[in-house]
N, C-alpha and C positions, 0 to 999 in steps of 0.2 A: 547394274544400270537401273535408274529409276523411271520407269514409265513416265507420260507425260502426264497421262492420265491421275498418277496418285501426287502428279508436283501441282495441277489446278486445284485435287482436295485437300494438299493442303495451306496452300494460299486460303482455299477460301474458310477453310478451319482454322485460319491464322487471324484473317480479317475477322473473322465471328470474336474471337475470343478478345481482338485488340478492340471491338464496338463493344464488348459486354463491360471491357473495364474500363472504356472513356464513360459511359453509358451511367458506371456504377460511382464514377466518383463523382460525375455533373451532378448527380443527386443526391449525394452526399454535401457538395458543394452548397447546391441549394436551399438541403436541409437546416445547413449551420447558418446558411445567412438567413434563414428566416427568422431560428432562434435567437441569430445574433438580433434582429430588428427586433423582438420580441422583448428581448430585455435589455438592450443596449443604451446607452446616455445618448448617442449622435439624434437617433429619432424616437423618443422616449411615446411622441404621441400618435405616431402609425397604428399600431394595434388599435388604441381605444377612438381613432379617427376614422379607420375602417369598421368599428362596431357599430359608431354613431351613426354613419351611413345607411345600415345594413338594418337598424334598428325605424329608422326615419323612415325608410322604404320599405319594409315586410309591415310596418304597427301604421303605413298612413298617417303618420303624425303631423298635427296643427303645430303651427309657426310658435304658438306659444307652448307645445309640448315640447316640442325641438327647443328652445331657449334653456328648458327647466329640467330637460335630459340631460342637455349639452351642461348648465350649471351642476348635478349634479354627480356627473363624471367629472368633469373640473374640480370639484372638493374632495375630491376621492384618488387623483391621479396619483400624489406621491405613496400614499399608503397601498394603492393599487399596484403602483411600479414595484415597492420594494418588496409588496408580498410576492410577487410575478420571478424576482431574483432571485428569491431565496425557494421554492419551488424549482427551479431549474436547477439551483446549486444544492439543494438535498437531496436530488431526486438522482439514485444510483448508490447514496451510502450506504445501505445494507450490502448489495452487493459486493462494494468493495471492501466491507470489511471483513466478508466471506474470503475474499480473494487474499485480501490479509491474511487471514489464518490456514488459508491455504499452502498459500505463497509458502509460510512461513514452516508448514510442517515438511513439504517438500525440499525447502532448503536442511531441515535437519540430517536428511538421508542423501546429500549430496559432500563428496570433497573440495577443501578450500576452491582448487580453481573450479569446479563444477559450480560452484554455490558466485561467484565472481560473473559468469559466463550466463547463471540464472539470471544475477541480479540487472546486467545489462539487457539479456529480453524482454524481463519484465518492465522495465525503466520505458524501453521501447516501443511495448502493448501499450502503457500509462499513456506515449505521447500520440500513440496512432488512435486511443479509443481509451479518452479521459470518461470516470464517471465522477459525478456528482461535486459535492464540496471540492476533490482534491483537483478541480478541474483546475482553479485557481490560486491553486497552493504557490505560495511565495509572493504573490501578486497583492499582499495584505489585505486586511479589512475591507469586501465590499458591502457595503452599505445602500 
């Protein structure tokens, strides 16, 4: 028979553990949308709209330095944006290509269906915790 005492802790060690993982993925959740804002085509000019802001307000900027800021970033948006993409979508390829050769010597020392059963975790890890370029693999050409 179970006390009542050890069925409240673990209700409440259940609740703890079911807050850490909403807790863990809200901010995860968060993390991606902001990267997604970061370099996304829907609002390409959020970032450099909140810089302008931020710049206007810490430097005290005159009406005519705010025009020739604001001109400024406007000349610069597309070559800003596509540097901004390609940063995010390099950024991880070393690692994976560590994991590549990992991946790869670990499969040597496994049997067919071992190596099947690999290849399906790894496929798995890739979809839970993409890095870099292969974030976008199949998705063609971003530009």
């Amino acid at each position: 028979m179970v006390s009542p005492k050890l069925k409240v802790y673990a209700m409440v060690a259940g609740i703890f553990v079911l807050g850490a993982g909403a807790g863990a993925a809200a901010g995860y959740g968060v993390a991606s949308k902001r990267v997604a804002e970061l370099v996304g085509d829907d609002r390409p000019d959020a970032f450099n709209a909140r810089r302008f802001e931020a710049l206007s307000s810490k430097l005290d900027l005159t009406r005519e330095q705010r025009r020739q800021v604001r001109d400024i970033m406007e000349r610069h948006r597309d070559e800003n944006r596509k540097a901004t993409r390609v940063m995010f979508e390099k950024c991880g390829d070393e690692l994976q290509d560590l994991r590549t050769r990992v991946d790869s010597e670990i499969g040597g020392v496994l049997s067919p269906e071992q190596q099947q059963r690999f290849k399906e975790l790894m496929d798995k890890r890739g979809r839970r915790f993409p890095l870099g370029s292969r974030l976008h693999k199949g998705d063609g050409p971003r530009d």
